[in-house]
C-alpha beads as a LAMMPS data file, in Angstrom:
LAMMPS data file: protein, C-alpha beads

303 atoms
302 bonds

1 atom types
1 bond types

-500.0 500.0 xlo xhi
-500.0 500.0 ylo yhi
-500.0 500.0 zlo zhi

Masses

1 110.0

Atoms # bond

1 1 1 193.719 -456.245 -221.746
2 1 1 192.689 -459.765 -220.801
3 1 1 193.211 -462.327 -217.694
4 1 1 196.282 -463.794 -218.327
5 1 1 195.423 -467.061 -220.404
6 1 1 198.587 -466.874 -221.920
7 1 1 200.806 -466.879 -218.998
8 1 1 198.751 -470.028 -218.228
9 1 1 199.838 -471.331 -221.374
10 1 1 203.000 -470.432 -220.824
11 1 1 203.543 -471.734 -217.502
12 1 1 201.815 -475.418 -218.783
13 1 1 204.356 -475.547 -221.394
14 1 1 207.204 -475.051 -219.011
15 1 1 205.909 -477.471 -217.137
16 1 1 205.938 -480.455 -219.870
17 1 1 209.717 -478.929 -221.287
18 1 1 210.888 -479.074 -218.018
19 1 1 212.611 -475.308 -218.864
20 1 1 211.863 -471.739 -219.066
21 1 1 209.292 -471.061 -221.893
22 1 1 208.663 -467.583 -223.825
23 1 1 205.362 -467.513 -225.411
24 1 1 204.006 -464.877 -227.251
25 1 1 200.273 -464.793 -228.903
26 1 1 199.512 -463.142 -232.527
27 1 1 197.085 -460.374 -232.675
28 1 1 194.635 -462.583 -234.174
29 1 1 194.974 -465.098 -231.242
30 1 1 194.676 -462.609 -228.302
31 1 1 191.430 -461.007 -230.296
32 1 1 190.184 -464.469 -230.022
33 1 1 191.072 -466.412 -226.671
34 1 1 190.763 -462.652 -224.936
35 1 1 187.755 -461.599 -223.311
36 1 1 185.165 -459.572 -225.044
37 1 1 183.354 -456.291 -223.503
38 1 1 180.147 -457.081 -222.050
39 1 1 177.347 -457.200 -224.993
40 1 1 174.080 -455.059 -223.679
41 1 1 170.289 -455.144 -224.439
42 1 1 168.795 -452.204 -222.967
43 1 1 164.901 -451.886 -223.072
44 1 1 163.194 -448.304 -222.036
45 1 1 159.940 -447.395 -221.554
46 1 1 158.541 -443.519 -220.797
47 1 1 155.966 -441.231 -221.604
48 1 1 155.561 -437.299 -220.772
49 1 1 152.754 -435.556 -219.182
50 1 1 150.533 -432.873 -221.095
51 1 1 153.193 -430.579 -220.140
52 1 1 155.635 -432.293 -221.993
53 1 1 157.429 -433.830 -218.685
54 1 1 158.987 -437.019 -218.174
55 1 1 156.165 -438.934 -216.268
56 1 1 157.403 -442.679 -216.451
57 1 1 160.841 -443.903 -216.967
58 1 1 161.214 -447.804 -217.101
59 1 1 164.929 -448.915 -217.831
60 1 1 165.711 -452.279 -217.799
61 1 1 169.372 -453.683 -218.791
62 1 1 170.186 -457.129 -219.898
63 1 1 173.780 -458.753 -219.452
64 1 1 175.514 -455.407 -219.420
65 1 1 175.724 -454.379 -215.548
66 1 1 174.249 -451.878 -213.329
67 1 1 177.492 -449.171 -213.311
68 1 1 175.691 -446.120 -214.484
69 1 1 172.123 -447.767 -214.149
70 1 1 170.075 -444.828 -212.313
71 1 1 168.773 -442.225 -213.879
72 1 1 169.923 -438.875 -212.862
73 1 1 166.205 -437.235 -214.441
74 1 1 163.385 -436.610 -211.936
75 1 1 160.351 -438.762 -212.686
76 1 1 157.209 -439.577 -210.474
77 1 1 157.124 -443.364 -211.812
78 1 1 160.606 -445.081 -212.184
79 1 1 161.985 -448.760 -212.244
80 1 1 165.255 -449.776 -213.199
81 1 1 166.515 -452.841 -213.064
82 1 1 170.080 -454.957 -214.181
83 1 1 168.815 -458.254 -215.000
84 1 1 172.266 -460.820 -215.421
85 1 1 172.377 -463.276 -218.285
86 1 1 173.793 -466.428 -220.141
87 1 1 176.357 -465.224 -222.514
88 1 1 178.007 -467.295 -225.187
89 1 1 181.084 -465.272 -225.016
90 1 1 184.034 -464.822 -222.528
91 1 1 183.431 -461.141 -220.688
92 1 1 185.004 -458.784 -218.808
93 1 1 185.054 -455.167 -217.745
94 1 1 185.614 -452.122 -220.134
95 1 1 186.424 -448.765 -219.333
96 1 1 183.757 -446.948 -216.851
97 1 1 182.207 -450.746 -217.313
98 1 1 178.711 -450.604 -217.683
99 1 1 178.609 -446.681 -217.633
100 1 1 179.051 -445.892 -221.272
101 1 1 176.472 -448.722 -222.570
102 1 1 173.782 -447.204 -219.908
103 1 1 173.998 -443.685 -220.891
104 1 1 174.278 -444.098 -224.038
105 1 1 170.979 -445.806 -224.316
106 1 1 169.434 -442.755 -221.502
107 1 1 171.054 -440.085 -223.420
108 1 1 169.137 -440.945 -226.921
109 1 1 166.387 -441.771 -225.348
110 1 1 166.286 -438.432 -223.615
111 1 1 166.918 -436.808 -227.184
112 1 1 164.246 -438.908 -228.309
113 1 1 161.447 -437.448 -225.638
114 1 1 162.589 -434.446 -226.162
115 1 1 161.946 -434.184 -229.872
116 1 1 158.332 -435.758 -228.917
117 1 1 157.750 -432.544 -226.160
118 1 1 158.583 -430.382 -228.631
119 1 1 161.854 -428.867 -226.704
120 1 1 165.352 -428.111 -227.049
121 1 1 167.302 -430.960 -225.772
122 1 1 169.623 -428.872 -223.308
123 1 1 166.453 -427.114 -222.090
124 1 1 164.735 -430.528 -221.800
125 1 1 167.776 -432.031 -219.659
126 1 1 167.960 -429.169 -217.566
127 1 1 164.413 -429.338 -216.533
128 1 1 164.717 -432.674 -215.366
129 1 1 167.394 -432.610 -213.852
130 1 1 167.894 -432.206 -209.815
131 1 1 171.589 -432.801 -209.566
132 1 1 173.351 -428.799 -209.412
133 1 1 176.854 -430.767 -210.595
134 1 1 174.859 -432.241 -213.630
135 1 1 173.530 -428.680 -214.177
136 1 1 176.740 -426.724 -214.049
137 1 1 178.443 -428.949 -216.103
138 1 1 176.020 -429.376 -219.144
139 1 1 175.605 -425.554 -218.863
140 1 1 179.699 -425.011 -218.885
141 1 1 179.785 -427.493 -222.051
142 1 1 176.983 -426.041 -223.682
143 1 1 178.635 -422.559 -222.938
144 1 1 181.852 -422.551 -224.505
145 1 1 180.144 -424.804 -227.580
146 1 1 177.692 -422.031 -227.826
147 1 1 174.505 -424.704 -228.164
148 1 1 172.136 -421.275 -228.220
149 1 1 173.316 -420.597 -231.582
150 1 1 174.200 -424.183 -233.060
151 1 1 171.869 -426.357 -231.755
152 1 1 170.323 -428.899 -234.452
153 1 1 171.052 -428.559 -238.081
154 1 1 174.210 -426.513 -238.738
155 1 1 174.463 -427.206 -242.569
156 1 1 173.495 -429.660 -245.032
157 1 1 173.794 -433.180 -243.655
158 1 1 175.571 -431.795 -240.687
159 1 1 173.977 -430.925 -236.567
160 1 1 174.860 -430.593 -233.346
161 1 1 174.136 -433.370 -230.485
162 1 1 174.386 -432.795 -226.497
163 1 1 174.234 -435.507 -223.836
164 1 1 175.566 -435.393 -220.048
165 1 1 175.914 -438.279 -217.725
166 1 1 177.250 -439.186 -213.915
167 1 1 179.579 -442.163 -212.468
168 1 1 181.908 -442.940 -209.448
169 1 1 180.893 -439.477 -208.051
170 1 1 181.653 -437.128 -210.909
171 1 1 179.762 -436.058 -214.139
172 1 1 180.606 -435.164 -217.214
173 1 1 178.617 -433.365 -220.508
174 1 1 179.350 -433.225 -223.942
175 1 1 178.376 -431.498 -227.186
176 1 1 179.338 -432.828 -230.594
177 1 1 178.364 -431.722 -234.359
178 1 1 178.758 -434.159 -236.813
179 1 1 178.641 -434.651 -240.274
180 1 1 176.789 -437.619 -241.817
181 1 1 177.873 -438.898 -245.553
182 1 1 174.170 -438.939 -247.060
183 1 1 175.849 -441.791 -249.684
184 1 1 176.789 -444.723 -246.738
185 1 1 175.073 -443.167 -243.699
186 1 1 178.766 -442.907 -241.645
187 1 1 179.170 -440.070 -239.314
188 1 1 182.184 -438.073 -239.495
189 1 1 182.581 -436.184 -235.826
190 1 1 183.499 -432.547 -236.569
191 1 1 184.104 -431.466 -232.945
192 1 1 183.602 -432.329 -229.529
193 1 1 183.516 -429.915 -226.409
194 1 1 183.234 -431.567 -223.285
195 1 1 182.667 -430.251 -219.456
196 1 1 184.082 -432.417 -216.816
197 1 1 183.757 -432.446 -213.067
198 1 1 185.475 -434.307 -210.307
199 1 1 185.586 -432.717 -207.376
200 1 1 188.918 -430.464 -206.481
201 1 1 191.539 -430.594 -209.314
202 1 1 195.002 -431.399 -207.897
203 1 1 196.901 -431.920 -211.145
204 1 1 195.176 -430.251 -214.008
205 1 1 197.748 -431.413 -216.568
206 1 1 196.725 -434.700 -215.638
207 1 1 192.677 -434.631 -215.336
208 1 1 193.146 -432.984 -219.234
209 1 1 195.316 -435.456 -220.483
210 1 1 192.905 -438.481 -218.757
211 1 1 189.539 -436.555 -220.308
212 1 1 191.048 -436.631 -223.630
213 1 1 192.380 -440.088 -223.535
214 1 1 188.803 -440.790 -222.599
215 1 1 187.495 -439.242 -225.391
216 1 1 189.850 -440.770 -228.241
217 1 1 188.906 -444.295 -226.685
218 1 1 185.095 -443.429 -226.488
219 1 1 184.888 -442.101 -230.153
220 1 1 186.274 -445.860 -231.337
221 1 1 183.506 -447.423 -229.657
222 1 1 180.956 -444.935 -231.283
223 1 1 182.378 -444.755 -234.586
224 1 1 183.815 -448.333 -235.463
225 1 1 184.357 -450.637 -232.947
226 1 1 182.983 -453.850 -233.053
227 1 1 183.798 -457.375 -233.448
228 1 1 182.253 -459.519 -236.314
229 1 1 181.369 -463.400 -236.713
230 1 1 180.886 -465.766 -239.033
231 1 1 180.557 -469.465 -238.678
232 1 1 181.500 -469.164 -235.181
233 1 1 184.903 -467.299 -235.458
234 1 1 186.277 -464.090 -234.838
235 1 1 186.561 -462.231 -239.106
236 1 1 187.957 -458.678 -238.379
237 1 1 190.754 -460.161 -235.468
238 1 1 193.521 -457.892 -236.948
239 1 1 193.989 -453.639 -235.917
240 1 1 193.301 -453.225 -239.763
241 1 1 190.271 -454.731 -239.850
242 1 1 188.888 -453.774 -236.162
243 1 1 189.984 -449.853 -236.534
244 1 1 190.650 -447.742 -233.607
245 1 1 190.917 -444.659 -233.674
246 1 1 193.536 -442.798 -235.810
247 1 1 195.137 -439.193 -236.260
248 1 1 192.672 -438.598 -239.238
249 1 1 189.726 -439.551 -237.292
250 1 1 190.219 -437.123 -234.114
251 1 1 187.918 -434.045 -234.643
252 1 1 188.131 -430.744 -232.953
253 1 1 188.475 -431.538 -229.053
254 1 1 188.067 -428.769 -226.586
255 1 1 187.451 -429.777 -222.447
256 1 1 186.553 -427.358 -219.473
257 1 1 187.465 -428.588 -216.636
258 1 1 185.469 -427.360 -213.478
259 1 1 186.920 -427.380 -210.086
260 1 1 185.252 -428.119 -207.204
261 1 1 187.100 -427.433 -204.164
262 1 1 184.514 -428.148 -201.950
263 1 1 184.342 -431.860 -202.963
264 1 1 187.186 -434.752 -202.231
265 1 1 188.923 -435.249 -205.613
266 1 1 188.327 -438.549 -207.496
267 1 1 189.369 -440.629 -209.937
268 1 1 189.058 -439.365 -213.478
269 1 1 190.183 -442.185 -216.128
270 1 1 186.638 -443.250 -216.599
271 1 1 183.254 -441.589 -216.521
272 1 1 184.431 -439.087 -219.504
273 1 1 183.726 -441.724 -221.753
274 1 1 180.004 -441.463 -221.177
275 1 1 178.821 -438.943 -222.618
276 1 1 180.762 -438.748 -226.295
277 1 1 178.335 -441.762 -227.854
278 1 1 175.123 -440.555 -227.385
279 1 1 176.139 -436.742 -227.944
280 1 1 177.549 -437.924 -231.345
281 1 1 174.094 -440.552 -231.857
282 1 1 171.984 -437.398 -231.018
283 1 1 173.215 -435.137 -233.782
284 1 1 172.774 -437.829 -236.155
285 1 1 169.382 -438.187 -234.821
286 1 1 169.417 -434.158 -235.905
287 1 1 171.142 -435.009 -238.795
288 1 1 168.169 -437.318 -240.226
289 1 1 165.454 -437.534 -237.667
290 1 1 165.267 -441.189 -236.926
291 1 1 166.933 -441.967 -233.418
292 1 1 170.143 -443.934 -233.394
293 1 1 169.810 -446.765 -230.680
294 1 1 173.509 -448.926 -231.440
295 1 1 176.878 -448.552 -231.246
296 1 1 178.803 -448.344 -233.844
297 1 1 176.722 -445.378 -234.894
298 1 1 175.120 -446.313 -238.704
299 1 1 173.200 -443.712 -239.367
300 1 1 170.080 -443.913 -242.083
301 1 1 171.522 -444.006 -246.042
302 1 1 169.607 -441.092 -246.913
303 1 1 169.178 -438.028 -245.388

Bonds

1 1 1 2
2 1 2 3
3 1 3 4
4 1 4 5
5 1 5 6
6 1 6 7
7 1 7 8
8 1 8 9
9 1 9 10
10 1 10 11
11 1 11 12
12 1 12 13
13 1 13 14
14 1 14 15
15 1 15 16
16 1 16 17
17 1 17 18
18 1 18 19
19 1 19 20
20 1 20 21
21 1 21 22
22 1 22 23
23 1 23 24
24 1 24 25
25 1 25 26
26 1 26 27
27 1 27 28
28 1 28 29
29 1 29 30
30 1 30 31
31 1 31 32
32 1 32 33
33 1 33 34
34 1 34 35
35 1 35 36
36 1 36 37
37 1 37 38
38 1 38 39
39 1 39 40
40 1 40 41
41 1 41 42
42 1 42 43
43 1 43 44
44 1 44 45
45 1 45 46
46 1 46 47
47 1 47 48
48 1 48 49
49 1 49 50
50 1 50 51
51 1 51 52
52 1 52 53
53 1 53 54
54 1 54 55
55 1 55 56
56 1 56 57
57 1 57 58
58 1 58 59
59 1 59 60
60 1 60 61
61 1 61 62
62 1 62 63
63 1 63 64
64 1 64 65
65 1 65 66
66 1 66 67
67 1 67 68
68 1 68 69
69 1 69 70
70 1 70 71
71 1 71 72
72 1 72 73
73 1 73 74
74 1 74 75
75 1 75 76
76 1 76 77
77 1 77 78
78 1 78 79
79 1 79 80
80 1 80 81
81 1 81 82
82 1 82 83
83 1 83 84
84 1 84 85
85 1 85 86
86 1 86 87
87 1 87 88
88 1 88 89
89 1 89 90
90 1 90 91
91 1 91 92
92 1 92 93
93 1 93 94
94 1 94 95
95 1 95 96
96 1 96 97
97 1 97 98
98 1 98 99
99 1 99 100
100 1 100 101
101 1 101 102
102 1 102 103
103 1 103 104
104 1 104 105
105 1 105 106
106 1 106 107
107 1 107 108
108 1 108 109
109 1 109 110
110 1 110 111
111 1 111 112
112 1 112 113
113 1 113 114
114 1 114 115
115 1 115 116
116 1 116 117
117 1 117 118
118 1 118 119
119 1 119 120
120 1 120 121
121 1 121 122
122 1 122 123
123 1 123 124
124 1 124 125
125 1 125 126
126 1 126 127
127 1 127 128
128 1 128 129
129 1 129 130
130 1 130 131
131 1 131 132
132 1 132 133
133 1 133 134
134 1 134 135
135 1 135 136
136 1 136 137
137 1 137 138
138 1 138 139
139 1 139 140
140 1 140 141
141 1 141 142
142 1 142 143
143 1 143 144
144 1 144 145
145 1 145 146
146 1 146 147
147 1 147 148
148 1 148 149
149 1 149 150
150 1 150 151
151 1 151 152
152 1 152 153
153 1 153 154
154 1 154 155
155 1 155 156
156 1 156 157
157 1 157 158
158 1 158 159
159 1 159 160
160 1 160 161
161 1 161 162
162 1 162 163
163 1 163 164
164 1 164 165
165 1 165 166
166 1 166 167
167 1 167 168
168 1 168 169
169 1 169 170
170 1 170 171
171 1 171 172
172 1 172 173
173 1 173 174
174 1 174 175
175 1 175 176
176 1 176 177
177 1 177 178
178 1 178 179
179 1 179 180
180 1 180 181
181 1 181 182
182 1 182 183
183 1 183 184
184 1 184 185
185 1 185 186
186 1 186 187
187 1 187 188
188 1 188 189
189 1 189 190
190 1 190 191
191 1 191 192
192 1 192 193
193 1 193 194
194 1 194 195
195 1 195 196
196 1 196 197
197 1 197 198
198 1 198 199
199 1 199 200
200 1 200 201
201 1 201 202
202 1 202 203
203 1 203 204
204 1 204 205
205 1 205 206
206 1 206 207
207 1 207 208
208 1 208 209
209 1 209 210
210 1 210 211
211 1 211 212
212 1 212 213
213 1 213 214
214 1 214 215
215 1 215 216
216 1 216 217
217 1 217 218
218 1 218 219
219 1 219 220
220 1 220 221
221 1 221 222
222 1 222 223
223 1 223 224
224 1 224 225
225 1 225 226
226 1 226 227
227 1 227 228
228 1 228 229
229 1 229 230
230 1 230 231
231 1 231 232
232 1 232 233
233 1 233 234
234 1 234 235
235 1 235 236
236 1 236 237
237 1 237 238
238 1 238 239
239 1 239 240
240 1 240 241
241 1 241 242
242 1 242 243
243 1 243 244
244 1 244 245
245 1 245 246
246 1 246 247
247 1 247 248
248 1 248 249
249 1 249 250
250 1 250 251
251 1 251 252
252 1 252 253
253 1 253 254
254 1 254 255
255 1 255 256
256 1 256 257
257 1 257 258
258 1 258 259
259 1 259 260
260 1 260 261
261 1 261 262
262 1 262 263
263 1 263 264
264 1 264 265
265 1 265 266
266 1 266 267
267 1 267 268
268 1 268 269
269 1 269 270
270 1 270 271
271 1 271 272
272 1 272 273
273 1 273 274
274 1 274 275
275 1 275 276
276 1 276 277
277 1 277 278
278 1 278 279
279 1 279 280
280 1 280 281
281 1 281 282
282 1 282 283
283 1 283 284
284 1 284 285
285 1 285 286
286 1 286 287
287 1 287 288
288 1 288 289
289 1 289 290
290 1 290 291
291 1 291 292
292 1 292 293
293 1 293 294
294 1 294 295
295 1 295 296
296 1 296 297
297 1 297 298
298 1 298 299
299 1 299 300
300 1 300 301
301 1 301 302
302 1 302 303
């Protein structure tokens, strides 16, 4: 996916032969004239009450964008803010855009307070939250994943994470457990369950089909996706070296889908995505108690 720089070539090279030209770029060429996803820096600040509620909430997100930016938790003080940046790299927009890189960062930072308040991190999500769609959902997902009885640590090295997010009028909640190699720190994702919601359903076979393609393409981003530099070039510009993901990577996948026949149907090929990072970062953070705040997900050597 990229803006056409190589029918520009193409048609400048026509141009000088003075005939039709066929061009075709290498993988290694399209990974580097192609634009990259947008890089974020995402800085949060919030404190809880004596009651262990969120009090302050300050979200601020560099370079990114604002898609996903507010907060669907109540708080009495809140600022959030996209600020836009310089970026040394070309950029363009990823699936559910700035969504994913936004929740992710709210999710595990949610997981975080809630560790600090002392609380179960569905029960600390549901009493923030306002939104009834939010609320059915992450109660539907944490339903048929049965989060009463798994929740944290579900074996040696292994735990459960939950996170829940909203985009482009729908929301979505997920629930992984994962299993972290105590040698190297990698997460292995043993299952995901995720509740999705997008107002009436009028082709089921579809919305399922579009929440698991979503959730395939989000678990590359969380488990190895990334590009690498050195010297100023692109090192890992080949599918074996950048690794998406592959049969042997896909974990248990269940989705409920809830339909809401009150609501206009919308577009589901996105907002899916948001909420498979940060469940998967949150039962690492189960997993070995320090919080996970990047993507890929690298969690500690020793747990």
């Amino acid at each position: 996916k990229h803006t056409g720089e190589a029918a520009i070539e193409a048609a400048r090279l026509a141009r000088e032969a003075k005939r039709p030209v066929q061009l075709r770029w290498t993988r290694q060429e399209e990974f580097a004239w192609a634009y990259c996803r947008p890089a974020a820096l995402i800085e949060i600040r919030a404190g809880l009450d004596a009651n262990g509620k969120l009090a302050v909430w300050e979200f601020i997100n560099y370079n990114a964008g604002a898609s996903g930016l507010r907060s669907p938790y109540a708080s009495p003080a809140l600022r959030e803010e996209f600020l836009r940046t310089d970026t040394p790299l070309r950029q363009g927009s990823y699936r559910a855009l700035a969504s994913t890189a936004n929740n992710f960062a709210r999710e595990a930072a949610i997981d975080e307070l809630a560790a600090a308040a002392g609380q179960d991190p569905f029960q600390f999500r549901m009493a923030h939250l306002r939104d009834e769609r939010m609320r059915a959902v992450l109660t539907a997902a944490a339903e048929r994943f049965g989060w009463d009885k798994r929740h944290g640590k579900t074996g040696e090295n292994r735990a459960t994470g939950i996170a829940c997010g909203t985009e482009k009028n729908s929301v979505v909640a997920t629930c992984a457990e994962v299993e972290v190699d105590p040698k190297t720190g990698i997460p292995r994702v043993v299952e995901l369950c995720t509740a999705y919601e997008c107002g009436a359903i009028l082709n089921p076979a579809g919305l399922l089909q579009q929440v698991e393609g979503c959730m395939v393409m989000a678990l590359g981003a969380v488990l190895r996706e990334e590009l690498r530099f050195a010297n100023g070039m692109i090192t890992n510009g080949r599918f074996r070296q950048y690794r998406v993901p592959r049969f042997r990577d896909m974990p248990k996948m269940d989705v409920v889908l809830l339909d809401r026949k009150s609501n206009p149907p919308v577009g589901a090929g996105e907002t899916p995505m948001m909420s498979v990072g940060p469940a998967v970062a949150n039962a690492v953070f189960a997993v070995s108690g320090k919080p996970v705040r990047q993507m890929p997900v690298r969690g500690p050597r020793s747990v």
